[in-house]
C-alpha positions in Angstrom: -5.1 -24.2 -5.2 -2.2 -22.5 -7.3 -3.1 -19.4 -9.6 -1.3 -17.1 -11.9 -2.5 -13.9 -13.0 -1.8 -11.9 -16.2 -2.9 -8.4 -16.9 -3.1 -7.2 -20.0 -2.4 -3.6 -21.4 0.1 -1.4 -23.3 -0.6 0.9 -20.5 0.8 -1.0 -17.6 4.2 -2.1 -19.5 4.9 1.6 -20.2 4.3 3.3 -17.3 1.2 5.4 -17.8 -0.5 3.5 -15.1 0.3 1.9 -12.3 -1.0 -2.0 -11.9 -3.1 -1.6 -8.6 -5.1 -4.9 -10.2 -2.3 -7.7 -9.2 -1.9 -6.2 -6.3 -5.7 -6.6 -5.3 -5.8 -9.8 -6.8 -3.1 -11.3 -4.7 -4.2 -10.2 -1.3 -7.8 -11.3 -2.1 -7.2 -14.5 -3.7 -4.6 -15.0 -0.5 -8.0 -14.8 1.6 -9.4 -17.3 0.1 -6.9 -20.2 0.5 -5.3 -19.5 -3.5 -1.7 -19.4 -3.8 -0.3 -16.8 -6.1 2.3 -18.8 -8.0 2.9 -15.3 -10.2 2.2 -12.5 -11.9 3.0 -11.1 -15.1 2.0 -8.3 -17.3 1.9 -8.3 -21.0 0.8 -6.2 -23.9 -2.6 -6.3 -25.5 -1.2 -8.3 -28.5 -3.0 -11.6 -29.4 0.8 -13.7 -29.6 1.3 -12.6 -26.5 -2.0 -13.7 -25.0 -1.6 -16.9 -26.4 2.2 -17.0 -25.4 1.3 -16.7 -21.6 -1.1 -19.1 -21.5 0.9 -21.4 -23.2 3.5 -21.0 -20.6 1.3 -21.6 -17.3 2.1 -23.9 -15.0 1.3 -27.1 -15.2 0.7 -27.2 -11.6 -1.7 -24.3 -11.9 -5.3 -24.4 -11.6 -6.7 -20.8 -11.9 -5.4 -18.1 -14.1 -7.2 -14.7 -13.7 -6.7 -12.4 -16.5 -7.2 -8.4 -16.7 -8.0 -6.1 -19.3 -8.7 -6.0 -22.8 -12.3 -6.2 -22.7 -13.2 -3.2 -24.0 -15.2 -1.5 -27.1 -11.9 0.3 -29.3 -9.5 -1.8 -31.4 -6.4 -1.7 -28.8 -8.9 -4.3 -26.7 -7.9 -7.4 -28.1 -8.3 -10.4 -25.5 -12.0 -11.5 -26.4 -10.8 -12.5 -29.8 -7.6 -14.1 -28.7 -9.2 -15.9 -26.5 -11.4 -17.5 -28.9 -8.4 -17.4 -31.6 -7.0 -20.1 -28.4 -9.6 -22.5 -28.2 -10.6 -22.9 -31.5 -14.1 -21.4 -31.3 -16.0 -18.3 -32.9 -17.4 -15.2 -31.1 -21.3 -15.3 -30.7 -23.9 -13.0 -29.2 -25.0 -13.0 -26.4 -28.5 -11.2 -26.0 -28.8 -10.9 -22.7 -25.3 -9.1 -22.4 -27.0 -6.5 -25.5 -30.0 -6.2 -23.8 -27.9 -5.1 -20.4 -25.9 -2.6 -22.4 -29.0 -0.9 -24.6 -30.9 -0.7 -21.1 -27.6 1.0 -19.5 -27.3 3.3 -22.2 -31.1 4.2 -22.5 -30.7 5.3 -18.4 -28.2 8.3 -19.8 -30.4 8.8 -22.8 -27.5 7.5 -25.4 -27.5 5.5 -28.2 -25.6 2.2 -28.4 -23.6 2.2 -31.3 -22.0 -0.6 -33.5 -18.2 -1.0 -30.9 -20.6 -0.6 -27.5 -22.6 -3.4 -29.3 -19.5 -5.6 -29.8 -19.2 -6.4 -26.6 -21.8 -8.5 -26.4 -20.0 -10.9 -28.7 -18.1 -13.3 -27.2 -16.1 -16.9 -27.9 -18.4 -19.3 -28.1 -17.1 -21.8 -25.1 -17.0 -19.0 -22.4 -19.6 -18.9 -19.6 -20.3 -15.2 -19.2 -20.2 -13.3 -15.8 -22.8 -10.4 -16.2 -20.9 -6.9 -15.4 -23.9 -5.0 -13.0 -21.0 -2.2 -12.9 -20.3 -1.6 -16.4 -20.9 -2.6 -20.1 -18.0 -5.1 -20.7 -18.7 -8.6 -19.1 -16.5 -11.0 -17.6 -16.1 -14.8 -19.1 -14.9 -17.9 -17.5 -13.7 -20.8 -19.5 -13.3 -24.5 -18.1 -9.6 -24.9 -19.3 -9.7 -29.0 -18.7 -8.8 -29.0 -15.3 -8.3 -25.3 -15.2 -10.6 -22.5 -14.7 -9.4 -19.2 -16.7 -11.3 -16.3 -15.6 -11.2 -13.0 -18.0 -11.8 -9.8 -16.4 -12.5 -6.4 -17.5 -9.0 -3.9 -16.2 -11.1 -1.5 -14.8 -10.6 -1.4 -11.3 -14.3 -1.5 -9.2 -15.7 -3.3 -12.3 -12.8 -6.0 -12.1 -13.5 -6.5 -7.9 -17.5 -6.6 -8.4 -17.0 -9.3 -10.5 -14.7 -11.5 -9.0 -16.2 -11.3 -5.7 -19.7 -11.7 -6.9 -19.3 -13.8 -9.8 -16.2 -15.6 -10.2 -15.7 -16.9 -6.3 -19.0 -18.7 -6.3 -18.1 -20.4 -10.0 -14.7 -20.8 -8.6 -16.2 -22.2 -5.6 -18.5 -24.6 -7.2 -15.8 -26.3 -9.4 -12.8 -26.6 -7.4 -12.0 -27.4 -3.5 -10.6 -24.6 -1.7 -8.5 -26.6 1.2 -5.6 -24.6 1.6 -5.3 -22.4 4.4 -2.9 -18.9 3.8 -3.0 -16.7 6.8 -0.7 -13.8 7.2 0.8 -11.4 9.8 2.5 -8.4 9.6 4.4 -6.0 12.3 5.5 -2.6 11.2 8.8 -1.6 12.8 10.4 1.9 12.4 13.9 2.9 12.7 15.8 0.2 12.1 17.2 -0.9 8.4 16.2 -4.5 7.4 20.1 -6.0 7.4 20.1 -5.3 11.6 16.8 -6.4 11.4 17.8 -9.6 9.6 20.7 -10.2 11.7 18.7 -9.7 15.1 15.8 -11.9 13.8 18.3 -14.9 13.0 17.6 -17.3 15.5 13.9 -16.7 15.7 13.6 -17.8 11.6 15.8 -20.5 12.3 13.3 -22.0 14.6 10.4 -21.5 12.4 8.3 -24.1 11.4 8.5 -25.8 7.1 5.0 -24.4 7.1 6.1 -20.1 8.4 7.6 -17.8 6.4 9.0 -14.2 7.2 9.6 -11.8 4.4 11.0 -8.1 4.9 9.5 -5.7 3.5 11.4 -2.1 3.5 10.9 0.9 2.5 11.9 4.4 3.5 12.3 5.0 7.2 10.2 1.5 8.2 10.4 -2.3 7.3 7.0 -4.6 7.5 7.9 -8.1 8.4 5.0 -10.7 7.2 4.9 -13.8 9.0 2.9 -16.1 6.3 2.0 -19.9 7.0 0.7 -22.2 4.5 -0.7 -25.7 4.8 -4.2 -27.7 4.1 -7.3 -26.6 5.9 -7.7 -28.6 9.2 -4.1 -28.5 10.3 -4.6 -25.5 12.6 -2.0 -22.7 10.0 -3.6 -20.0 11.7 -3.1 -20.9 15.5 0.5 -21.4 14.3 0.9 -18.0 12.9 -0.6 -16.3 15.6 1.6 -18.2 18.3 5.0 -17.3 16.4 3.8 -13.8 15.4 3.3 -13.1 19.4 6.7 -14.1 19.9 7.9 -12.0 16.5 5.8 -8.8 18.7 7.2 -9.1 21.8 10.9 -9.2 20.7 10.5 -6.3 18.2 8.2 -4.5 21.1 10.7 -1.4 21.6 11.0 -0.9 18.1 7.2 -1.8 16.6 4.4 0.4 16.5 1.6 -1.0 14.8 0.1 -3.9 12.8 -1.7 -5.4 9.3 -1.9 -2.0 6.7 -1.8 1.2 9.5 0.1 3.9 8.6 2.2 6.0 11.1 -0.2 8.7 11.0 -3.5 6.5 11.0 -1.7 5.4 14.6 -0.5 8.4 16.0 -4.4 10.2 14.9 -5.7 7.3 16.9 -3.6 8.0 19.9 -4.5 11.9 19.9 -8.0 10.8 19.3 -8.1 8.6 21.8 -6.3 11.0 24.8 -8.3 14.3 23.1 -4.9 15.9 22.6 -3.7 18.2 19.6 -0.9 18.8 17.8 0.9 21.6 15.9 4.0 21.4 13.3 7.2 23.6 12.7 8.9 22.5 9.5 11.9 23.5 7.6 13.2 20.9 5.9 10.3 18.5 5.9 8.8 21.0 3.5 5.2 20.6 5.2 5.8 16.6 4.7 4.4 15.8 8.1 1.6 17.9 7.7 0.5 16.3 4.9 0.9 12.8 6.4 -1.0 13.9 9.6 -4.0 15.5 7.5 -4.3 12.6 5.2 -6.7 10.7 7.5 -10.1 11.5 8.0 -11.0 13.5 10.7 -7.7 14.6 11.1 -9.2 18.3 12.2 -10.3 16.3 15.8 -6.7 16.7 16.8 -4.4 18.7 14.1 -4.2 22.5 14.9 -1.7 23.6 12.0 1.5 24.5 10.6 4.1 26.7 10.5 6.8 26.2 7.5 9.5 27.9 8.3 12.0 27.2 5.6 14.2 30.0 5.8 15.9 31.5 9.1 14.2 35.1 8.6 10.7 33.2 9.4 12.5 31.0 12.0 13.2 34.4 13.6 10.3 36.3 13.0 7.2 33.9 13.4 9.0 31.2 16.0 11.0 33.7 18.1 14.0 31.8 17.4 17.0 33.4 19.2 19.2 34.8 15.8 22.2 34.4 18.0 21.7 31.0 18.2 21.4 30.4 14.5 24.6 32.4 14.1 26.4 30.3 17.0 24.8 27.0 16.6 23.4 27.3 12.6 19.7 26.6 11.6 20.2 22.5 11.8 20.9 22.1 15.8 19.2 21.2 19.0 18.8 25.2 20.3 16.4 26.1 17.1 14.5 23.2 17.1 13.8 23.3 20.7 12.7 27.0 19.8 10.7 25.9 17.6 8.9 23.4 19.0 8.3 25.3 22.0 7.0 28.3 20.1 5.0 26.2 17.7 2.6 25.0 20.7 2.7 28.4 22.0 1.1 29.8 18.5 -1.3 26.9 17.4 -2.3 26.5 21.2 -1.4 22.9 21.1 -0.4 19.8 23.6 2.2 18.6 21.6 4.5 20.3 18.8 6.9 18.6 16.4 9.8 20.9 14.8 12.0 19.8 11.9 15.5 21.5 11.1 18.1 19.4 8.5 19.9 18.9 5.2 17.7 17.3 3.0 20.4 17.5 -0.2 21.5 17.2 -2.6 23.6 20.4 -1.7 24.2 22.4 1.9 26.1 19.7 3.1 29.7 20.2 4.6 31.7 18.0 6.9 30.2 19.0 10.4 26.9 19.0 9.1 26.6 16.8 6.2 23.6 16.0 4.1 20.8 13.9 6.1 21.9 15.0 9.2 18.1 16.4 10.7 17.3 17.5 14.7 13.9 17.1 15.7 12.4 18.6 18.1 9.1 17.4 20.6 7.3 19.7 23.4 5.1 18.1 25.4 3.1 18.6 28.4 6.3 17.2 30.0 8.7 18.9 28.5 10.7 19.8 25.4 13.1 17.4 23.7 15.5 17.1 20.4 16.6 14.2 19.2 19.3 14.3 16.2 19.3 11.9 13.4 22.1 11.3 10.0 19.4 9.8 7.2 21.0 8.2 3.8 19.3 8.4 0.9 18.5 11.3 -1.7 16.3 13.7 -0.7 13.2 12.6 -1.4 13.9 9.7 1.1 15.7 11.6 4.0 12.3 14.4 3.9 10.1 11.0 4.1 12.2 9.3 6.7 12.8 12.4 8.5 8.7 13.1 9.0 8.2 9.3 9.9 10.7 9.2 12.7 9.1 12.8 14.0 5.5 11.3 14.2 7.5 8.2 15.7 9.0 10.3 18.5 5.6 11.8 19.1 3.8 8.6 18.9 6.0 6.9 21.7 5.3 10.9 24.0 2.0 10.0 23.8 2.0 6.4 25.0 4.5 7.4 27.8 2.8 10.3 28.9 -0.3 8.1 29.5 1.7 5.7 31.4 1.7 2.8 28.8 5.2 2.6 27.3 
């Protein structure tokens, strides 16, 4: 089954929010067997409503639109809807009686644009919104379904998964199989990547697809097959994705949605070790990262941002004769720091930052994205130096992903596993 999806809202088209809505959409849809033959994003106008459905596919048999639905004046896709198939808006009692009895639970009156919205065109079939006031309606298209949804987030997912799949499901066969795979890799930039990988897309199946998807300091490759139920897709993806793992193993640390830190937690977690943090110019990036995920306290100890050499000195015993000989950004002071870092948070493991995020500070022996890192572990103390591209936004980013890499890779060696 091929779908397009349209959301609808000044909002989106100028930035003020961002459109979380497709992305759902796209990865749930996927799930069920739906191809996503695109998306596009338009503004609340009833020419332009009309416009995009005018241009759907012909080959398309379900377009999901968002937003729109609501009470003010700037909600405009009920009526251009009906404006589309030639019918008039009607009430729908059952809709006013769900938003009187919602408002009478808060002690509030309806009034005359919460009423509204229990008109709608005449030809739709509505889906009853349990999560809000504004319902959802489904029109049979001729051999289409269009499904209209309301743009708020947890109202728009209620109702497609409780409503619209089973209408969906009782009008049209489902037989197409989508299955995806992803590997996260970290370290190396999606060109090498590309050019390593050549042969092993080259002997892909019609059915497989891999797509690269970079961003700062890490690329996801998605291995996607598509083909009619009953033709085993799945056992095909999973055979090629196993090959994909084990000739990216050195340079893969995880799978699906995980995040670097959700990975490395889970390792500390797992081996009830604990970790501590010296940063300069990671800002407190990597702290941040590391106490994003729950429970994060199990294992994370604390910080030490030590951004300019007079804390370096005085809080992480850093040897000044070694920032005078060596400068702040070099393998001496971030050793120091490391090893001083699990001396004062009482830790297993420390990770100490030391670079030239930018735009300025850079010169020809040290230029800017050049960044040591330092690791102490119960084996040791190491520093590893990196040179980063990017402004310096992405150099603090890649910088704090390749030091929870580095202690990611410590912790499976150190139990024996790498």
């Amino acid at each position: 089954m091929q779908a397009e999806i349209v959301t609808i809202g000044d909002e989106i088209l100028i930035g003020q929010i961002v459109d979380t809505n497709s992305a759902w959409l796209g990865k749930t849809l996927n799930a069920e067997g739906i191809d996503i033959h695109r998306i596009h994003s338009i503004r609340d106008i009833p020419s332009e409503i009309h416009r995009a459905l005018q241009a759907v596919d012909e080959q398309t048999q379900l377009v999901i639109l968002t937003g729109g639905l609501g009470p003010t004046r700037d909600d405009k896709t009920k009526q251009a809807l009906a404006d589309f198939f030639g019918v008039s808006m009607e009430l729908h009692p059952d809709v006013e009686q769900h938003i009187e009895a919602l408002f009478a639970k808060f002690n509030r009156q309806v009034n005359r644009l919460n009423r509204s919205q229990a008109m709608l065109p005449a030809n739709c079939i509505p889906l009853f919104n349990e999560k809000g006031t504004a319902p959802g309606m489904l029109f049979e298209w001729g051999e289409r379904l269009l499904i209209s949804l309301p743009g708020v987030p947890y109202e728009m997912k209620h109702l497609l998964l409780e409503k619209a799949f089973p209408e969906i499901r009782a009008r049209q066969t489902l037989n197409m199989e989508i299955c995806h795979r992803t590997l996260l890799t970290q370290g190396v930039p999606e060109s090498i990547l590309a050019e390593q990988l050549s042969e092993y897309e080259d002997h892909l199946p019609d059915a497989l697809k891999l797509a690269y998807l970079p961003s700062p300091g890490r690329v996801r490759l998605r291995l996607t097959g598509r083909g009619p139920k009953g033709t085993n897709i799945t056992s095909s993806v999973e055979r090629y994705f196993d090959d994909l793992r084990q000739s990216l193993k050195s340079i893969s640390y995880g799978e699906g949605d995980a995040e670097m830190e959700e990975i490395v937690g889970g390792l500390l977690r797992d081996k009830r070790r604990t970790v501590g943090v010296a940063e300069s110019c990671t800002g407190g990036y990597i702290s941040h990262l590391i106490t994003r995920v729950p429970g994060s306290s199990d294992y994370f100890q604390g910080s030490v941002l030590s951004y300019s050499n007079d804390l370096k000195i005085k809080i992480l015993n850093v040897n000044p004769e070694d920032i005078l000989s060596f400068g702040a950004v070099s393998e001496p002071v971030v050793r120091q720091m490391a090893i001083e870092a699990a001396n004062l948070l009482k830790t297993d493991y420390a990770l100490a930052t030391s670079g030239i995020a930018g735009p300025s500070g850079g010169s020809s022996e040290k230029p800017v994205g050049l960044v040591w890192i330092g690791l102490h572990s119960p084996k040791g103390t190491k520093a590893f130096q990196f040179q980063f591209n990017g402004d310096r936004e992405r150099i603090i980013r890649k910088s704090s992903l390749m030091a929870l890499d580095i202690l990611r890779r410590a912790l499976v060696d150190d139990a024996g596993k790498a």
